[in-house]
N, C-alpha and C positions, 0 to 999 in steps of 0.2 A: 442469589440474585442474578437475571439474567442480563448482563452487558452487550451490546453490541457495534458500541462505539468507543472509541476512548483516542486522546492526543497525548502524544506522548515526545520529548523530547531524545534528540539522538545526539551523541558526540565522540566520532571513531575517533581513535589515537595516533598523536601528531606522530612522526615520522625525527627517530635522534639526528642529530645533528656532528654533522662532518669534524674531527679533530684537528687540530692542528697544532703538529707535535713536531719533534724530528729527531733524526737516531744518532743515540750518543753512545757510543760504546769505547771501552780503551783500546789505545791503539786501531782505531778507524776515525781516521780523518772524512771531514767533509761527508758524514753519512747520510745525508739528505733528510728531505718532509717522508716522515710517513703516519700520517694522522688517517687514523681508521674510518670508515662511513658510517654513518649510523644505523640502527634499525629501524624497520617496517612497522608501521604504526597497527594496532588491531582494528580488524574490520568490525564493523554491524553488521552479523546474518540475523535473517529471519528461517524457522523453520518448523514444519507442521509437527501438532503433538495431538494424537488423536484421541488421548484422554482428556484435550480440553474443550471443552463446548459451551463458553463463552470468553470474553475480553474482558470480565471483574478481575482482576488480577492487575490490568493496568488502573484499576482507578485509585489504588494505593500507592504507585511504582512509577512514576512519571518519568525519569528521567536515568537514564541506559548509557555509560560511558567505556568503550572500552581503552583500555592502557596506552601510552603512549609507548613508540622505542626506545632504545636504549641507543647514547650516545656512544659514537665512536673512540677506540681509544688508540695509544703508543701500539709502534710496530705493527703499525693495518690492520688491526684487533676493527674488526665490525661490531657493532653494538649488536647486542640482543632484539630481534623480529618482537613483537607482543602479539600474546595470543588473542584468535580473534573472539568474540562476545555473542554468541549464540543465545536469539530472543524466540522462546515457542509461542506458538498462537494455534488458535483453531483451525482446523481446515475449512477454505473457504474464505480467508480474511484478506478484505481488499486493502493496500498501504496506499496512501495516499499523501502529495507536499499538504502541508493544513494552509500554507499560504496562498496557493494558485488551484488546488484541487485535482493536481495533474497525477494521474493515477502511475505509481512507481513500479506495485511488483502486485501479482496476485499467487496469494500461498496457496494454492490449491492442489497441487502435485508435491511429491517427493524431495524435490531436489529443492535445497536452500539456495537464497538469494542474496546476495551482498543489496543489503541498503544503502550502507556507509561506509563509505573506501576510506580504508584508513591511509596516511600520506607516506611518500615514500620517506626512505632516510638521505641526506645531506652527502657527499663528497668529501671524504676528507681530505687536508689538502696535497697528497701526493697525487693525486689526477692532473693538478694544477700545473705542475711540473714540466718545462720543457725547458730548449736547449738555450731560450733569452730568458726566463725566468728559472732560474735555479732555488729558490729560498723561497716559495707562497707564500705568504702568511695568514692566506684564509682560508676558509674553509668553507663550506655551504650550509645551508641553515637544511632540516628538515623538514618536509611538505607539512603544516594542517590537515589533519584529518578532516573529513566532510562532518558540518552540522548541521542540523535540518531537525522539523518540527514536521512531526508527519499523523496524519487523521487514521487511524485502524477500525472499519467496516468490516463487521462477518456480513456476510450473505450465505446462508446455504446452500449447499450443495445439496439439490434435491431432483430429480425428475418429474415428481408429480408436486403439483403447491394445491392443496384442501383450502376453499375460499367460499363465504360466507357469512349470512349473520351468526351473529350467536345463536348458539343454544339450537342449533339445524341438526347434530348430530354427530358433527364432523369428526370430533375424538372419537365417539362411539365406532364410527366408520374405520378410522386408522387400527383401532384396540382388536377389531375383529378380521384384519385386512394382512396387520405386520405383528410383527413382535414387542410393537411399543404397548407402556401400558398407562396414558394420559391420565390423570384425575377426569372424571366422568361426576357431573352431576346435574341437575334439574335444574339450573339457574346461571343465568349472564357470565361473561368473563370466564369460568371455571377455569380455562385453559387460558394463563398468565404468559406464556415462555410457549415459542415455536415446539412445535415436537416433532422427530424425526422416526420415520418407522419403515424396515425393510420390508418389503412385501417379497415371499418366494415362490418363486413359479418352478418352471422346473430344475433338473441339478445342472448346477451351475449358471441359471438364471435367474435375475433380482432386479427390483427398482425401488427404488426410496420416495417413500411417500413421506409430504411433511402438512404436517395441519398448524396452517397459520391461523393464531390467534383471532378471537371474532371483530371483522372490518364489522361497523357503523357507518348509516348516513354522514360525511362532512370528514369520515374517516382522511380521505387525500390531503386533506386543508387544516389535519392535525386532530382531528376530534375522535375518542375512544383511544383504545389502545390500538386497533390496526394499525392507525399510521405509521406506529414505532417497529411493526414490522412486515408493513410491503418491500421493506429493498427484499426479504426473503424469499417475494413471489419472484421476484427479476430472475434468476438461473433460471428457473423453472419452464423443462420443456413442453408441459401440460399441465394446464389447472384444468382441476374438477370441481365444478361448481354447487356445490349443494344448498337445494332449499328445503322447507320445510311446508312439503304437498299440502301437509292438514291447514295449513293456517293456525295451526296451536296457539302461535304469539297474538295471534289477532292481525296480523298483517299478512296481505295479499302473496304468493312466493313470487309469481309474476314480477310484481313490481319489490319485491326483495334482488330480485335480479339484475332490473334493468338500473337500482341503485349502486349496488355493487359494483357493478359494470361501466360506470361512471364514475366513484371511486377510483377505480385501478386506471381509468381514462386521463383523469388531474394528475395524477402521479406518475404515468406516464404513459402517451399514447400506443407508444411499441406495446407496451405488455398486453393493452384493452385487444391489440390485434390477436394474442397468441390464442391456437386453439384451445377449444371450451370442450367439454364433458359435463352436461349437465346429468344429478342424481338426484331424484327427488326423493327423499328421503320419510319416512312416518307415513308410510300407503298405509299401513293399518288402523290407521286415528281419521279415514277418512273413506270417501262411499268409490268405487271403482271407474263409475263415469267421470268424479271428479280430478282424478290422475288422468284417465283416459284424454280430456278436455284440456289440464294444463302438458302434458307429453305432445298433443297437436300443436299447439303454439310452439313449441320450442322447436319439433320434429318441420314444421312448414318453415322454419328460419334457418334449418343449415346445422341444429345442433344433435348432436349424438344425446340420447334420453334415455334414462334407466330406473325404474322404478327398484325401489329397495326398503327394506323393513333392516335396518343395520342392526339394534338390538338383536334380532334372532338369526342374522346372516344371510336375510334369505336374498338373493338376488344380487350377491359381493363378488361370489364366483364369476357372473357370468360379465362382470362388471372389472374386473380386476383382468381376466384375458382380454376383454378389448384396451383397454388400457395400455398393456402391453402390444399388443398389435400396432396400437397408436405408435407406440413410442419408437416402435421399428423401424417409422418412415419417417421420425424425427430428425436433427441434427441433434448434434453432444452437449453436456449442458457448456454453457457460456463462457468461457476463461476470458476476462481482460485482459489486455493485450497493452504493455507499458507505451506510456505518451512520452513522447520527444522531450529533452528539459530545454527550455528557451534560453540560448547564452546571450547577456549582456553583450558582450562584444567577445568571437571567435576569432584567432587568429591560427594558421597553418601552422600545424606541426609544436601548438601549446596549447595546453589543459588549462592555463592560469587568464581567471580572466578579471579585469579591472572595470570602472570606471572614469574617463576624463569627461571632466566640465571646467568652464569659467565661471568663474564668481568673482567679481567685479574688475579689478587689475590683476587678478590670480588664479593658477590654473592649478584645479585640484584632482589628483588622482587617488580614489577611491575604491570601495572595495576589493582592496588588494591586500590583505593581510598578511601573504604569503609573500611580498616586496616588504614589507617590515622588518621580517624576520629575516632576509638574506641581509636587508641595512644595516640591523643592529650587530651584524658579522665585519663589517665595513671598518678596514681604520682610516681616517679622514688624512690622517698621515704619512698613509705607505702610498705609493704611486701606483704602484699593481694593485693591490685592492681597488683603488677609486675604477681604476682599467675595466676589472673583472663588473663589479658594480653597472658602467654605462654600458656593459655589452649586453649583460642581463636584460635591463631596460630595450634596450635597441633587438634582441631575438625576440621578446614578449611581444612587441610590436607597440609600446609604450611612446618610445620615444616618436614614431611614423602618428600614431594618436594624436600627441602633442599638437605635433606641426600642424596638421587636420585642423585642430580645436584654434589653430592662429597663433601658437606661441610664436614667440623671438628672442633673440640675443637680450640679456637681461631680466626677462620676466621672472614673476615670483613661481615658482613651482612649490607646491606644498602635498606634503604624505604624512596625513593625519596631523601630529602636532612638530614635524619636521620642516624646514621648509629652505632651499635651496635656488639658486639663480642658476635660468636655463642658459646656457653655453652650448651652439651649435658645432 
């Protein structure tokens, strides 16, 4: 089954959390905090696997966690890093937030990409340590890994995209052109799943041709099967347009074309721009002035025209080196290029980012779950914890928030189901 979409959930590994111990040994007095820091939570890579060619594999597999670290322990013992979670995909697969659409990473090269930072680990408490505080008794919580809900899109990587109606020839064309070898038959549809085909010119040169599935009228607006694969015309630094010269099907190639071409137009106008290579394909099922006749229409409009009998090859050669010529004076195919992530609220010199709003006499600070976890490290009892606590707040830029949103002396402050009276 050919995939080439799938969402899938992501959840890297939180980051252990800071110890807080202190060293007891005989005969050593007064051996201080040494509570170890935790470990590095595992990341989310993505990375190309060139055995796979398509995304059926996530529509079983939804959801991708890697380990969290390991907590810190006695005598500045660091917890254990977690290893990171290495996800293969096809080459060519665009990651996308499934939230906002904001395109993250494109796997199309070599080198893996960190989707999901896994959190750092926590402090344990002999950082804490100075010459007024001798005795910490906290420690720091470990960072949240990033979770996120992300859309996986193949697009191929192709140079050439084969577009048309059905049944015009176009596997036939790829079969005799590259090394692929398509299902070929005498009837609609045949060709279910994009196909990809190396075409070889000379040593050491190549270009990948790919015959996408047969576009229909209404094709852009979901109708047939094309629509399910134009994003594979998008890389594409040259389509070749084939019609079908004789009129076999009963319809005009003319206006097979200028349907098509309005197709690929709804779906999106960049691509209707890119250049065209038309191939009028089945010259032998038809009289020579009538090629003659549709090659001027196309040749008075600006289009490159090549007649061709694909079954017997006759006229692939001279059609495959311009092609390549074409492609000469092309640009490379397309890599997306990652979108910016839009933060709630940035503040200098922190990664952690919150919500504040009012809600009715009460100021709520919100998606901050990473302020939870240092709370629940909090003894409401030691005076240096609470210390440690509002300074947190006040570097995050939390408490400057606040005051922004109109807090004052007294108001209810609330974090999630906590909730605390604001003191300036």
């Amino acid at each position: 089954m050919f995939v080439d979409v799938a969402t899938i959930h992501l959840k890297a590994g939180d980051g252990g959390n800071g110890a807080v111990s202190f060293h007891r040994e005989k005969y050593v007095a007064a051996g201080g905090p040494d509570g170890g820091d935790g470990g590095r939570g595992g990341n989310i890579i993505f990375a190309v696997d060139d055995n796979l060619s398509t995304l059926a594999d996530f529509r079983y597999k939804r959801k991708y966690c890697a380990e969290n670290g390991q907590n810190g322990a006695t005598s500045r013992r660091t917890g254990k890093s977690a290893p990171d979670l290495t996800v293969y995909v096809p080459r060519g697969t665009i990651i996308k937030d499934a939230d906002n659409g904001r395109i993250i990473a494109d796997i199309s090269d070599d080198e893996p990409v960190i989707i999901a930072q896994g959190g750092r680990g926590g402090w344990g408490n002999w950082h804490f340590a100075n010459s007024t505080r001798q005795i910490p008794r906290f420690a720091k919580s470990g960072i949240p890994g990033e979770k996120l809900d992300v859309t996986l899109e193949l697009k191929l990587l192709a140079d050439v995209g084969l577009i048309g109606f059905p049944n015009v020839g176009k596997s036939t064309l790829v079969s005799v052109v590259s090394e692929a070898k398509p299902k070929i038959a005498n009837y609609h549809f045949t060709t279910l799943t994009p196909v990809l085909g190396v075409v070889r010119m000379d040593e050491g040169s190549s270009f990948v041709m790919a015959d996408i599935p047969g576009l229909i009228e209404g094709a852009g607006e979901g109708a047939g099967l094309g629509h399910e694969f134009l994003r594979h015309v998008d890389r594409c630094r040259l389509l070749v347009h084939v019609i079908d010269v004789s009129g076999s099907e009963g319809r005009d190639p003319i206006e097979d074309f200028e349907k098509i071409n309005h197709e690929l137009a709804v779906f999106s106008p960049e691509l209707a721009e890119r250049k065209q290579i038309v191939v009028a394909n089945k010259c032998d099922l038809t009289e020579d002035d009538e090629v003659a006749r549709i090659g001027e229409w196309f040749t008075s409009r600006g289009y490159d025209f090549f007649p061709v009998m694909a079954a017997i090859a006759e006229g692939t050669n001279k059609l495959i080196n311009h092609i390549a010529s074409e492609l000469a004076k092309l640009p490379p195919i397309i890599r997306y290029e990652p979108e910016e992530r839009e933060e709630i609220i940035t503040f200098t010199g922190s990664k952690r980012n919150f919500t504040v709003r009012k809600e009715g006499a009460a100021f709520l600070i919100e998606d901050a779950e990473w302020l939870l976890k240092i709370l629940e490290t909090v003894d409401p009892d030691d005076y240096e914890s609470l210390q440690y606590f509002q300074r947190v707040m006040k570097d995050t830029g939390i408490i400057q928030a606040l005051i922004d949103a109109g807090v004052h002396d007294g108001d209810t402050v609330k974090l999630y189901d906590i909730e605390f009276d604001y003191i300036s």
